[in-house]
RODO-592670 format. One record per atom (N, C-alpha, C, O, CB): residue in one letter; atom name; x, y, z. Coordinates in Angstrom, 3 decimals, always signed. Glycine has a CB too. Example, Ala and Ser with C-alpha at 12.3 -4.5 7.8 and 13.67 -1.06 7.14 Angstrom:
<residuo=A; atomo=N; px=+13.190; py=-5.690; pz=+7.800>
<residuo=A; atomo=CA; px=+12.300; py=-4.500; pz=+7.800>
<residuo=A; atomo=C; px=+13.200; py=-3.300; pz=+7.800>
<residuo=A; atomo=O; px=+14.236; py=-3.319; pz=+8.465>
<residuo=A; atomo=CB; px=+11.308; py=-4.473; pz=+9.046>
<residuo=S; atomo=N; px=+12.850; py=-2.250; pz=+7.080>
<residuo=S; atomo=CA; px=+13.670; py=-1.060; pz=+7.140>
<residuo=S; atomo=C; px=+12.900; py=+0.030; pz=+7.870>
<residuo=S; atomo=O; px=+13.409; py=+1.138; pz=+8.039>
<residuo=S; atomo=CB; px=+14.084; py=-0.598; pz=+5.725>
This chain:
<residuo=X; atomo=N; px=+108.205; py=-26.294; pz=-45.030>
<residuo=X; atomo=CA; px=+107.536; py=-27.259; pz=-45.869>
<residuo=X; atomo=C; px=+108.518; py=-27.677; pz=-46.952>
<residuo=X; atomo=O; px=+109.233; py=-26.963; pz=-47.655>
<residuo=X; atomo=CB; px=+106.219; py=-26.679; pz=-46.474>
<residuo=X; atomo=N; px=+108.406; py=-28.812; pz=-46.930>
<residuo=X; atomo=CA; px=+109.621; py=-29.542; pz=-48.383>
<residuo=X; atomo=C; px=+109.261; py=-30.586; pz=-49.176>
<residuo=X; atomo=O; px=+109.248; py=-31.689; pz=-48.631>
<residuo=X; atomo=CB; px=+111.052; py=-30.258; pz=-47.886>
<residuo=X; atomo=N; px=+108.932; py=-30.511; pz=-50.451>
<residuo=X; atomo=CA; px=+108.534; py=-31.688; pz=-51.203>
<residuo=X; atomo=C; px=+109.801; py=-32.587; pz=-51.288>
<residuo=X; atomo=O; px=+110.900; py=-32.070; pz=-51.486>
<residuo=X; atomo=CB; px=+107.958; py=-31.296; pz=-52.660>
<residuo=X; atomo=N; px=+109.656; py=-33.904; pz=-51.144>
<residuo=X; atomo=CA; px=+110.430; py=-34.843; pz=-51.511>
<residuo=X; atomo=C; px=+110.198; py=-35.879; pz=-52.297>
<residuo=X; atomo=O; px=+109.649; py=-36.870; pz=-51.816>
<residuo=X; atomo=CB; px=+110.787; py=-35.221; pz=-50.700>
<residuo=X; atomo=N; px=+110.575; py=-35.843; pz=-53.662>
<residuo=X; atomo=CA; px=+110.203; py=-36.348; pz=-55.096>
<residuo=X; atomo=C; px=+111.032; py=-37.866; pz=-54.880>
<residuo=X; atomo=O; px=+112.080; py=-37.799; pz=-54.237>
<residuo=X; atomo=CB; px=+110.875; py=-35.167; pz=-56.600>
<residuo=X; atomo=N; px=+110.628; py=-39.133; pz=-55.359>
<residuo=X; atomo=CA; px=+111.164; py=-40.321; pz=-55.148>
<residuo=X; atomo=C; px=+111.430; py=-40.397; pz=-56.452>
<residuo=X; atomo=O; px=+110.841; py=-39.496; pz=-57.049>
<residuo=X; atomo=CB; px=+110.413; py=-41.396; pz=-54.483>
<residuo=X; atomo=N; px=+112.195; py=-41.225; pz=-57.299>
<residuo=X; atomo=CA; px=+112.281; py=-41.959; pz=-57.827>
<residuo=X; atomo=C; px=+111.221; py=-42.704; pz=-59.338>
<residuo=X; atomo=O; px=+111.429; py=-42.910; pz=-60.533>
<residuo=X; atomo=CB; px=+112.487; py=-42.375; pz=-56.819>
<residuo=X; atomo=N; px=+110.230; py=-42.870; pz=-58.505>
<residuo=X; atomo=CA; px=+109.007; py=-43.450; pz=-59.023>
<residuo=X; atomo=C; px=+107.893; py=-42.540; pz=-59.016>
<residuo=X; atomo=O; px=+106.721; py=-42.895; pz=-59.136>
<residuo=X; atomo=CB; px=+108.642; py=-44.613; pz=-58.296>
<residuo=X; atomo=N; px=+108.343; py=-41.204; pz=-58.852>
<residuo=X; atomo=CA; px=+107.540; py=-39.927; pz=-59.146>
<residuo=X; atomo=C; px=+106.357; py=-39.858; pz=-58.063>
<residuo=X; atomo=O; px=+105.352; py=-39.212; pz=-58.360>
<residuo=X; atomo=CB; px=+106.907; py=-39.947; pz=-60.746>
<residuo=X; atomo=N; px=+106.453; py=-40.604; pz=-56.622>
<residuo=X; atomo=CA; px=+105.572; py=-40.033; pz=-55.776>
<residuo=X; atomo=C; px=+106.728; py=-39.446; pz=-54.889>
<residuo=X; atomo=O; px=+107.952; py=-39.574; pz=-54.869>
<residuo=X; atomo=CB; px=+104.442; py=-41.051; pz=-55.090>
<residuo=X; atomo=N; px=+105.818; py=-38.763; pz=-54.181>
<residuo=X; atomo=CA; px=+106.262; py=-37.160; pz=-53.103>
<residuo=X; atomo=C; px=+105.613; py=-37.236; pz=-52.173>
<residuo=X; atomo=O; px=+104.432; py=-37.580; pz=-52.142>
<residuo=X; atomo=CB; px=+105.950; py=-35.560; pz=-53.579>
<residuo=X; atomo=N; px=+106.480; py=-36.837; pz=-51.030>
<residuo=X; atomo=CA; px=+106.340; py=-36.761; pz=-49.683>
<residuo=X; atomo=C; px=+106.082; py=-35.286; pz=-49.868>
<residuo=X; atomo=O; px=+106.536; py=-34.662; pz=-50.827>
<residuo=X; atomo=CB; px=+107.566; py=-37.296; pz=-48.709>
<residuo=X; atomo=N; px=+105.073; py=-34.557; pz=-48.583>
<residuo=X; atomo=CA; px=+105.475; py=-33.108; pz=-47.981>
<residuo=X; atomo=C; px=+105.544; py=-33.260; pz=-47.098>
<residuo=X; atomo=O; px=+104.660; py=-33.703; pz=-46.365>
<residuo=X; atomo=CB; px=+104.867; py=-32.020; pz=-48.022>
<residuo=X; atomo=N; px=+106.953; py=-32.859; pz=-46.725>
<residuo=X; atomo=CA; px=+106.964; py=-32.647; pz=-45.226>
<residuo=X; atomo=C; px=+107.179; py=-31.660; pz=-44.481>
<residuo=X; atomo=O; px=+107.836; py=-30.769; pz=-45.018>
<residuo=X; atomo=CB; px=+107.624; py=-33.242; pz=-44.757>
<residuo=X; atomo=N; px=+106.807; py=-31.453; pz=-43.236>
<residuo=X; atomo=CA; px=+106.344; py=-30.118; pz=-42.252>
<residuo=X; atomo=C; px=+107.463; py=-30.327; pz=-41.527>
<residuo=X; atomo=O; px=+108.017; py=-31.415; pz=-41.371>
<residuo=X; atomo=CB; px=+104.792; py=-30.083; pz=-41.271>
<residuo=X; atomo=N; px=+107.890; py=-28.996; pz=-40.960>
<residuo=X; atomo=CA; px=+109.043; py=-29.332; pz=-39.399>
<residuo=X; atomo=C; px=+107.974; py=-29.169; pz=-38.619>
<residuo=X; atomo=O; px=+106.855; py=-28.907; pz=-39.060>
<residuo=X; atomo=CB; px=+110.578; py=-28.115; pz=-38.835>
<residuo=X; atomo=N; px=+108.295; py=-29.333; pz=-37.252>
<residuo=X; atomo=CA; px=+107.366; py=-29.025; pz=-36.406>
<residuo=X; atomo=C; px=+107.300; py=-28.126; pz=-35.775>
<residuo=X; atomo=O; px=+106.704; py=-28.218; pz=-34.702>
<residuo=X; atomo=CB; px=+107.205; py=-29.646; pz=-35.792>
<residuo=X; atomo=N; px=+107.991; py=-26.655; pz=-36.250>
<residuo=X; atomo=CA; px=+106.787; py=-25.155; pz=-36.237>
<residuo=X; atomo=C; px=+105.963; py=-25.322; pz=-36.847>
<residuo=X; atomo=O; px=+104.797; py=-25.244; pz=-36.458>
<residuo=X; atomo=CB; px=+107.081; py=-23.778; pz=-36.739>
<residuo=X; atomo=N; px=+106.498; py=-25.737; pz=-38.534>
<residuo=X; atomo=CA; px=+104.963; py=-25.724; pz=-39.040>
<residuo=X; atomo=C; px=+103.806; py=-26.314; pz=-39.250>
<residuo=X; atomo=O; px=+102.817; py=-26.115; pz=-39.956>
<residuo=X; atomo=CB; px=+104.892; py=-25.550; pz=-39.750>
<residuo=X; atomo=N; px=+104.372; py=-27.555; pz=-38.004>
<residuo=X; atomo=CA; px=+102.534; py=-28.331; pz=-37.814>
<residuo=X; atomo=C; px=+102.022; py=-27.838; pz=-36.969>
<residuo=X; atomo=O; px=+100.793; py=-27.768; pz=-36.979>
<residuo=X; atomo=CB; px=+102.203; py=-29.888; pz=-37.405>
<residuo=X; atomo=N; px=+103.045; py=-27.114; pz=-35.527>
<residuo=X; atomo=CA; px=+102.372; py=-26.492; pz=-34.685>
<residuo=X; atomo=C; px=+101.271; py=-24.985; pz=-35.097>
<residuo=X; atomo=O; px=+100.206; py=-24.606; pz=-34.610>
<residuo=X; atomo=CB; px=+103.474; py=-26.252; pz=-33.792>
<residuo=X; atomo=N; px=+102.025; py=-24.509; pz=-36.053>
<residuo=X; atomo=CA; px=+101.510; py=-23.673; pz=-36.449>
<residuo=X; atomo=C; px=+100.115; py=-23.890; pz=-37.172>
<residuo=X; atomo=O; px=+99.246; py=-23.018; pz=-37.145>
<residuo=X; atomo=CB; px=+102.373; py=-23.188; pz=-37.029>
<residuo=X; atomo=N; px=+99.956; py=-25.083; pz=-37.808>
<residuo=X; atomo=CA; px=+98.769; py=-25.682; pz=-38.988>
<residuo=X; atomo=C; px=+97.874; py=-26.172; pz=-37.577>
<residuo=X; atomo=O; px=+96.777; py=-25.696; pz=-37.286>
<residuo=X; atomo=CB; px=+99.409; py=-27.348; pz=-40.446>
<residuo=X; atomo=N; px=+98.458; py=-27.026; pz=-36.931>
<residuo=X; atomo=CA; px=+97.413; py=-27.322; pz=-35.451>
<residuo=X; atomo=C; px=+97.184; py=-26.184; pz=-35.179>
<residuo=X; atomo=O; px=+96.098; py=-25.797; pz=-35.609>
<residuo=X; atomo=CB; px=+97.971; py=-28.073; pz=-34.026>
<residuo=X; atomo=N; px=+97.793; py=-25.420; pz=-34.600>
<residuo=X; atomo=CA; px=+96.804; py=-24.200; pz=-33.673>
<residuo=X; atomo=C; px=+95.831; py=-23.508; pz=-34.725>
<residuo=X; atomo=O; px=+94.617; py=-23.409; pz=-34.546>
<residuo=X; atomo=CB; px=+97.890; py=-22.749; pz=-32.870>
<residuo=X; atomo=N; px=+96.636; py=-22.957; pz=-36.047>
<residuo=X; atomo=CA; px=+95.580; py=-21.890; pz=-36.749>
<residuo=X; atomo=C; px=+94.761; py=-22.763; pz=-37.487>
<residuo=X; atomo=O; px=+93.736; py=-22.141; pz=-37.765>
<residuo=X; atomo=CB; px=+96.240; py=-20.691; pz=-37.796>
<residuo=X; atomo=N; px=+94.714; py=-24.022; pz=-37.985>
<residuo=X; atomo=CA; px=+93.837; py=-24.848; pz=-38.691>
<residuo=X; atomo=C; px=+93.867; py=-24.302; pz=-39.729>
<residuo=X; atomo=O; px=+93.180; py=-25.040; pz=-40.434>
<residuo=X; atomo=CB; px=+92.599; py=-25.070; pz=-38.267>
<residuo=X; atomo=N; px=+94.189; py=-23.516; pz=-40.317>
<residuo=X; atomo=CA; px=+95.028; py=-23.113; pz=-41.936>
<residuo=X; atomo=C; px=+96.160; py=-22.489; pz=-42.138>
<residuo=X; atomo=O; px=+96.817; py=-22.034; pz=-41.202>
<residuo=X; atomo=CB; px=+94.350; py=-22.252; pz=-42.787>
<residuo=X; atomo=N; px=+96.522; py=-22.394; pz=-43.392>
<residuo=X; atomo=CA; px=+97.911; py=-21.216; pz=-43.599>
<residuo=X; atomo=C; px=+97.519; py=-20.556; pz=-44.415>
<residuo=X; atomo=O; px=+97.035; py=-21.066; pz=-45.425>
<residuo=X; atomo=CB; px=+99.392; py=-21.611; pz=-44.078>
<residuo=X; atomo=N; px=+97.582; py=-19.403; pz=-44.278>
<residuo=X; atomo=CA; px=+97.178; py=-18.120; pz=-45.001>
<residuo=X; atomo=C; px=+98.045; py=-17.942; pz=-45.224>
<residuo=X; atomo=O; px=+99.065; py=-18.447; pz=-44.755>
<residuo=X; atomo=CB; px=+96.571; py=-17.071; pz=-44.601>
<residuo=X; atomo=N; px=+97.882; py=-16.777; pz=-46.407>
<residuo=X; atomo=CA; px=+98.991; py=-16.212; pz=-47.609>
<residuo=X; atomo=C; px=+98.409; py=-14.757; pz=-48.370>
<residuo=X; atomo=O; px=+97.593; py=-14.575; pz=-49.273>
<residuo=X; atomo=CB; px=+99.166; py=-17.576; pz=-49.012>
<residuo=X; atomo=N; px=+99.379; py=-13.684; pz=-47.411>
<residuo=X; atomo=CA; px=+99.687; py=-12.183; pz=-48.308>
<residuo=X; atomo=C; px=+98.640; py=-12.476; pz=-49.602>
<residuo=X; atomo=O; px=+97.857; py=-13.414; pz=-49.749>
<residuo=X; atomo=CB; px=+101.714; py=-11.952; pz=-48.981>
<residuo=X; atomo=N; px=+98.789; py=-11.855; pz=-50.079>
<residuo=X; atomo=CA; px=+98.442; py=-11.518; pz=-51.553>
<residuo=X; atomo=C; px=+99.902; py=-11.282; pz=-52.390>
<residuo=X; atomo=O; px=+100.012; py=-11.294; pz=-53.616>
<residuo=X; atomo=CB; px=+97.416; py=-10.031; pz=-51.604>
<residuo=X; atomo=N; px=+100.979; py=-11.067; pz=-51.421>
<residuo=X; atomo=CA; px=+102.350; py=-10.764; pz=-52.249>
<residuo=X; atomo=C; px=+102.656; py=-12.821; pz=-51.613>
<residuo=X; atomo=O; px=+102.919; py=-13.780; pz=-52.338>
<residuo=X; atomo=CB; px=+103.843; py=-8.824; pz=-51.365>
<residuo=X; atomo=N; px=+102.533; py=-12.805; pz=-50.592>
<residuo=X; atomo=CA; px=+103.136; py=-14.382; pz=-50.229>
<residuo=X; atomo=C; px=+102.746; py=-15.341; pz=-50.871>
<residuo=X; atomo=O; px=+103.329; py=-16.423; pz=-50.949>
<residuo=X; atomo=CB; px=+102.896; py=-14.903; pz=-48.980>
<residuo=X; atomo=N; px=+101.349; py=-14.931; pz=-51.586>
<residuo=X; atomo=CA; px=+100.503; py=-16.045; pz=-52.357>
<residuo=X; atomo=C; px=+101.269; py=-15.973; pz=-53.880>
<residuo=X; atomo=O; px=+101.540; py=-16.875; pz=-54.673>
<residuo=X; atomo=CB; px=+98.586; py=-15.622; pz=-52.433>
<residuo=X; atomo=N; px=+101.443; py=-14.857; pz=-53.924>
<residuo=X; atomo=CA; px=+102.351; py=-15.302; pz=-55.532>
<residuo=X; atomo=C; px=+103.489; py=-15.442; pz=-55.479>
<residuo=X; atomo=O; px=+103.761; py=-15.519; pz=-56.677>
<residuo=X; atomo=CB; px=+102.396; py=-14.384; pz=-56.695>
<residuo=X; atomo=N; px=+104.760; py=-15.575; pz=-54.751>
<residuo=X; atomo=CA; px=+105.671; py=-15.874; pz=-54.433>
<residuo=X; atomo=C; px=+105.579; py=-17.877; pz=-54.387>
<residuo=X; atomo=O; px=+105.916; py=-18.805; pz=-55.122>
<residuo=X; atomo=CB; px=+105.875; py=-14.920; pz=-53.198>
<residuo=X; atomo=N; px=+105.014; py=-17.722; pz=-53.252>
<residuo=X; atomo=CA; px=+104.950; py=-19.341; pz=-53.301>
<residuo=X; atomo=C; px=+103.924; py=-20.102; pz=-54.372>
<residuo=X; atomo=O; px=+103.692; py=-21.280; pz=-54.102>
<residuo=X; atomo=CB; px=+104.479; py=-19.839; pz=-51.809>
<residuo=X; atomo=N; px=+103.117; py=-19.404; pz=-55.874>
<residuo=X; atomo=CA; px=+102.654; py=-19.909; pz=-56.691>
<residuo=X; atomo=C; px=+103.385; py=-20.204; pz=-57.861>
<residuo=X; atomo=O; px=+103.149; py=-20.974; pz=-58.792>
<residuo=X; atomo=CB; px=+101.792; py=-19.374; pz=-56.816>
<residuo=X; atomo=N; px=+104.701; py=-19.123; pz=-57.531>
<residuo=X; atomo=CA; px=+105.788; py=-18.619; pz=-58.218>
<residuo=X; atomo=C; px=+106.799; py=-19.992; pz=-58.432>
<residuo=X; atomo=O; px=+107.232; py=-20.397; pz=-59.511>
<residuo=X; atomo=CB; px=+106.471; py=-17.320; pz=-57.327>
<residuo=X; atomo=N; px=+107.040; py=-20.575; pz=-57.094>
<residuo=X; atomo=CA; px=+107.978; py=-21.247; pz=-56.301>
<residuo=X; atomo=C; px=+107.521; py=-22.804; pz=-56.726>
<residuo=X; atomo=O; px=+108.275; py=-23.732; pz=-57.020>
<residuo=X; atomo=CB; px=+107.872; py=-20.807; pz=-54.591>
<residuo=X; atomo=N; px=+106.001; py=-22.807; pz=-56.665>
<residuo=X; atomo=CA; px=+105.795; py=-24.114; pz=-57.051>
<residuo=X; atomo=C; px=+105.221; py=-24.578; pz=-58.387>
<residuo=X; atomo=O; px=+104.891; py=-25.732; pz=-58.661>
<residuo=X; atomo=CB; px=+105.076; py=-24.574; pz=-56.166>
<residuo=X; atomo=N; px=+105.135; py=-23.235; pz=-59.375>
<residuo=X; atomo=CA; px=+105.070; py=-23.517; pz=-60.833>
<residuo=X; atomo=C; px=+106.332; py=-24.433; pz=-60.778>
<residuo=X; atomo=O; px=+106.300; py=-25.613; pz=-61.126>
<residuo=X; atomo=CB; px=+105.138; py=-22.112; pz=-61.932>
<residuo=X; atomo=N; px=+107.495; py=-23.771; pz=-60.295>
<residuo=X; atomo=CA; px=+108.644; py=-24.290; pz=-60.980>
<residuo=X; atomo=C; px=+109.066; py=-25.673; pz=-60.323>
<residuo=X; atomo=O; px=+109.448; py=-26.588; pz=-61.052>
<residuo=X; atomo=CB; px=+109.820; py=-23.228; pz=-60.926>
<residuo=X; atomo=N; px=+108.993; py=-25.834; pz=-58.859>
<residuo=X; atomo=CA; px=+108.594; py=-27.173; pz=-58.423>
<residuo=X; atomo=C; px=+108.243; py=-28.135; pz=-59.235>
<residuo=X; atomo=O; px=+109.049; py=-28.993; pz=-59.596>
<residuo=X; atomo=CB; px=+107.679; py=-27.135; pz=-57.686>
<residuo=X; atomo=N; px=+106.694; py=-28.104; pz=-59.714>
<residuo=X; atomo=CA; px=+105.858; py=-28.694; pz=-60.652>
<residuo=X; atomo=C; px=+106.266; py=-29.213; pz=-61.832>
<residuo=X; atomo=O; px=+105.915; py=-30.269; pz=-62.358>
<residuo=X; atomo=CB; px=+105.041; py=-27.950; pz=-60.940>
<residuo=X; atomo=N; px=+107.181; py=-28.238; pz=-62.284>
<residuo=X; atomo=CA; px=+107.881; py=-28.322; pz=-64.041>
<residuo=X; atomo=C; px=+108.970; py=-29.652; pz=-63.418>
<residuo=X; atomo=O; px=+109.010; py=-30.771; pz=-63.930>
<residuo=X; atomo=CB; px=+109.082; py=-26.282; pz=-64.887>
<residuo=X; atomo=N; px=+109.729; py=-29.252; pz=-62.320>
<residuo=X; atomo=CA; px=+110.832; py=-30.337; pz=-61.867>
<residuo=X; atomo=C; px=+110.489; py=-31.715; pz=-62.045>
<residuo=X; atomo=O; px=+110.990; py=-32.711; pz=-62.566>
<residuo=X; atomo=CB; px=+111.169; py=-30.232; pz=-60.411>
<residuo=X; atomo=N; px=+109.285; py=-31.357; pz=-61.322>
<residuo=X; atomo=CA; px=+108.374; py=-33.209; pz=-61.150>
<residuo=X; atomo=C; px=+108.234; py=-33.884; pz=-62.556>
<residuo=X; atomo=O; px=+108.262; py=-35.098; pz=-62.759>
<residuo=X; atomo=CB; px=+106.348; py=-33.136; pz=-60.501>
<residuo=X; atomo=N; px=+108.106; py=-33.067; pz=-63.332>
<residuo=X; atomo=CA; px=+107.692; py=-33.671; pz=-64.682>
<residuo=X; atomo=C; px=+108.635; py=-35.272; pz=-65.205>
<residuo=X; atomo=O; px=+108.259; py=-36.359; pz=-65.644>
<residuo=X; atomo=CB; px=+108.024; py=-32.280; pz=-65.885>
<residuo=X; atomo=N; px=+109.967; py=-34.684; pz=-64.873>
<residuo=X; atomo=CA; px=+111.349; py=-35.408; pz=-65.029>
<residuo=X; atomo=C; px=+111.064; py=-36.879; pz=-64.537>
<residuo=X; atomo=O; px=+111.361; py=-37.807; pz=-65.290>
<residuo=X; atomo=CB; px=+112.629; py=-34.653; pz=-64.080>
<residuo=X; atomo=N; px=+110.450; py=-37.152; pz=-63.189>
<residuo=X; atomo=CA; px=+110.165; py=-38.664; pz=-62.682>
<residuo=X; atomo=C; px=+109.326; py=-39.139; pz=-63.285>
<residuo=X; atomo=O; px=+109.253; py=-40.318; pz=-63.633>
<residuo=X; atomo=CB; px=+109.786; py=-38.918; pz=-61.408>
<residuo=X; atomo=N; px=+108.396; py=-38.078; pz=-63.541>
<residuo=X; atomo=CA; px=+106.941; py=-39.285; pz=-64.032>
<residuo=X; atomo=C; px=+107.014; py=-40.243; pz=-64.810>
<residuo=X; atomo=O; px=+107.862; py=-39.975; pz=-65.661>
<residuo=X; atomo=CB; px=+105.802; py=-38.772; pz=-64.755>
<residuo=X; atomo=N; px=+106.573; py=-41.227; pz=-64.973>
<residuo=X; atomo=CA; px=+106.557; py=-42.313; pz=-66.360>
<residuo=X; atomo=C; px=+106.036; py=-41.490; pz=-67.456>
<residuo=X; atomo=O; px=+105.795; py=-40.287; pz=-67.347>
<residuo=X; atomo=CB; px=+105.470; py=-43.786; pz=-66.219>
<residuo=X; atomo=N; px=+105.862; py=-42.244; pz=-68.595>
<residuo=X; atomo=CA; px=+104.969; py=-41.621; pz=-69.558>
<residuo=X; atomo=C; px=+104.011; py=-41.912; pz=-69.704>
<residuo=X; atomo=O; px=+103.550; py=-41.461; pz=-70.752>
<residuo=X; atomo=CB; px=+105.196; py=-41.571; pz=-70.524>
<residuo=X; atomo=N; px=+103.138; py=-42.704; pz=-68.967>
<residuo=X; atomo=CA; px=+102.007; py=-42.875; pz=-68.924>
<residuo=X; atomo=C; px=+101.425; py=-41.706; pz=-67.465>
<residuo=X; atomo=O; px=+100.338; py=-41.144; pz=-67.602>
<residuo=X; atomo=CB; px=+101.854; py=-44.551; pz=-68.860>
<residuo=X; atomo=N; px=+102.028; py=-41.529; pz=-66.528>
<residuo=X; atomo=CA; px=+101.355; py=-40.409; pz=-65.884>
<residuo=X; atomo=C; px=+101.767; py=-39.261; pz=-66.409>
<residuo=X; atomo=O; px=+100.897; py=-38.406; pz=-66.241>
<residuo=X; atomo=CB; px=+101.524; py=-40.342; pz=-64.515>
<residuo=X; atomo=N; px=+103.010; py=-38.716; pz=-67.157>
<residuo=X; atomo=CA; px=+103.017; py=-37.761; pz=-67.750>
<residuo=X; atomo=C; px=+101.504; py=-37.333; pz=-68.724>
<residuo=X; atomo=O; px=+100.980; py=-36.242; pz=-68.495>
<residuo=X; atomo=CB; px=+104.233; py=-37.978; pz=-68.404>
<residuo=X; atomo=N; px=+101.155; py=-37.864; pz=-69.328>
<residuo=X; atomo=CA; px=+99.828; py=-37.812; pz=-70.343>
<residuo=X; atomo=C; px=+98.697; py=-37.862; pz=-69.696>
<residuo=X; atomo=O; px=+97.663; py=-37.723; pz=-70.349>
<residuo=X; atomo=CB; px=+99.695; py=-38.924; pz=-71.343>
<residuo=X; atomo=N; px=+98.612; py=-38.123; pz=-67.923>
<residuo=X; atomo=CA; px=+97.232; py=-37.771; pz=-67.430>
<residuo=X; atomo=C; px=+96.467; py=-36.630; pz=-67.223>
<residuo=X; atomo=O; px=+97.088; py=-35.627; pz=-66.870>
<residuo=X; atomo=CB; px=+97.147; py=-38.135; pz=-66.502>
<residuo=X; atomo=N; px=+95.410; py=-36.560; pz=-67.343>
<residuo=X; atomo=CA; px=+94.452; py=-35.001; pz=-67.490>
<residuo=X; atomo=C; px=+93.662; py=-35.126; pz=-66.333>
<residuo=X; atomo=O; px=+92.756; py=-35.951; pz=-66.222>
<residuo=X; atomo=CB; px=+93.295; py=-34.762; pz=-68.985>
<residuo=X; atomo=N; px=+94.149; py=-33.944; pz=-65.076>
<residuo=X; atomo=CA; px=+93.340; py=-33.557; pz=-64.187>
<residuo=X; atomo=C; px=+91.992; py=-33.406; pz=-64.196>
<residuo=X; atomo=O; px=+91.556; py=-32.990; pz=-65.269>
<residuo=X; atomo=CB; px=+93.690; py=-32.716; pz=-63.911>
<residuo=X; atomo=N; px=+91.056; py=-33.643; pz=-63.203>
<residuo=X; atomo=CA; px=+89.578; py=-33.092; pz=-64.264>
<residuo=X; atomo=C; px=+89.621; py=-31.373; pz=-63.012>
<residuo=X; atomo=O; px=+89.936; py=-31.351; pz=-61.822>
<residuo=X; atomo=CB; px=+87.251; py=-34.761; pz=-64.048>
<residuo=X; atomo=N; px=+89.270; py=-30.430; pz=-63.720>
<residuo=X; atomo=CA; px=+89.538; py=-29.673; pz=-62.736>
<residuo=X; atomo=C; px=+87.848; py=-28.559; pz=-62.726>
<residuo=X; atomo=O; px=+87.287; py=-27.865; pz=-63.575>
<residuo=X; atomo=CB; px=+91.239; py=-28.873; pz=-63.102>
<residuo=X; atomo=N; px=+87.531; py=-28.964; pz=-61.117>
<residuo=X; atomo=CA; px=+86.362; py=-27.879; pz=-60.776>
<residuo=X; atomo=C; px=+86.921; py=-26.403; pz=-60.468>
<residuo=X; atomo=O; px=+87.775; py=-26.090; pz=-59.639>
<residuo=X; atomo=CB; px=+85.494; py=-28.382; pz=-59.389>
<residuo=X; atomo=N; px=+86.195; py=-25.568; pz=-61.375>
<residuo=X; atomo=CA; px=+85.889; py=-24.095; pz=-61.155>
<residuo=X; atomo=C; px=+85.385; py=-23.737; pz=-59.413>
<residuo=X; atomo=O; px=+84.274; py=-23.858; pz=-58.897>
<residuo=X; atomo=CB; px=+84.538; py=-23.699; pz=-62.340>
<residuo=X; atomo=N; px=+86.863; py=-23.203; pz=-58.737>
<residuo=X; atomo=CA; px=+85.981; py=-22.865; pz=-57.058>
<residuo=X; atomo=C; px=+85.637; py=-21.127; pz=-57.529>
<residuo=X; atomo=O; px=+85.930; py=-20.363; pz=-58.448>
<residuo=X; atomo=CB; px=+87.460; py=-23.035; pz=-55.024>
<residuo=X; atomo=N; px=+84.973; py=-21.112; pz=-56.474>
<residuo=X; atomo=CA; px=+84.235; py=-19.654; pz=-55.962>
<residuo=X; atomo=C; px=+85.531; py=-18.618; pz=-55.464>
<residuo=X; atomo=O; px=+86.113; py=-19.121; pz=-54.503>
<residuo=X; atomo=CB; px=+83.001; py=-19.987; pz=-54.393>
<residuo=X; atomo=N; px=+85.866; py=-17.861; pz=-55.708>
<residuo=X; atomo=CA; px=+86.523; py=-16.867; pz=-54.501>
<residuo=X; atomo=C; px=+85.957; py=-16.570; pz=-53.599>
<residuo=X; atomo=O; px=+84.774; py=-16.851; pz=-53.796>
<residuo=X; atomo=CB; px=+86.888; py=-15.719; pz=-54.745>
<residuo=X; atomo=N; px=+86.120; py=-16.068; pz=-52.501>
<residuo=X; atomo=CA; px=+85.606; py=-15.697; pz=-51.134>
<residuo=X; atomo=C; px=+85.751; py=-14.203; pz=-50.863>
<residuo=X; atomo=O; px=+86.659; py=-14.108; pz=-50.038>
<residuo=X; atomo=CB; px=+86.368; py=-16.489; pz=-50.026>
<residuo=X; atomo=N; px=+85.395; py=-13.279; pz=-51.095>
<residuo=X; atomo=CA; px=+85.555; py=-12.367; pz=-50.393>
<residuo=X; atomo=C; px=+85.554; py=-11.491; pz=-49.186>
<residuo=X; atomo=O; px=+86.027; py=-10.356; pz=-49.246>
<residuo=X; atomo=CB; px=+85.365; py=-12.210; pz=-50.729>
């Protein structure tokens, strides 16, 4: 999986194709409990990168963000 940041601050993700084959067959991607913070790890800092393209008018936008459930 690879984000590709433009210019004008939109992003591509793109898959090779193990890992669509892989997303087709299992219909999700699961993640360790150690893999899940590694790659939360990986894309805090991603995230901070992106900041750099945005304009300043999407820099200053506010997510509205819903509270999910955990699943146990």
């Amino acid at each position: 999986m690879r984000f590709k940041q433009f210019k004008n601050g939109s992003c591509d993700l793109e898959f090779s194709w193990k890992e669509r084959w892989l997303i087709f067959r299992k219909g999700k991607i699961h993640f360790s409990d150690e893999g899940l913070r590694h790659f939360g790890n990986i894309l805090v800092g991603i995230v901070s990168s992106w900041q750099h393209n945005f304009n300043e008018k999407t820099k200053r936008l506010k997510t509205p963000y819903t509270e999910r459930k955990k699943e146990e």
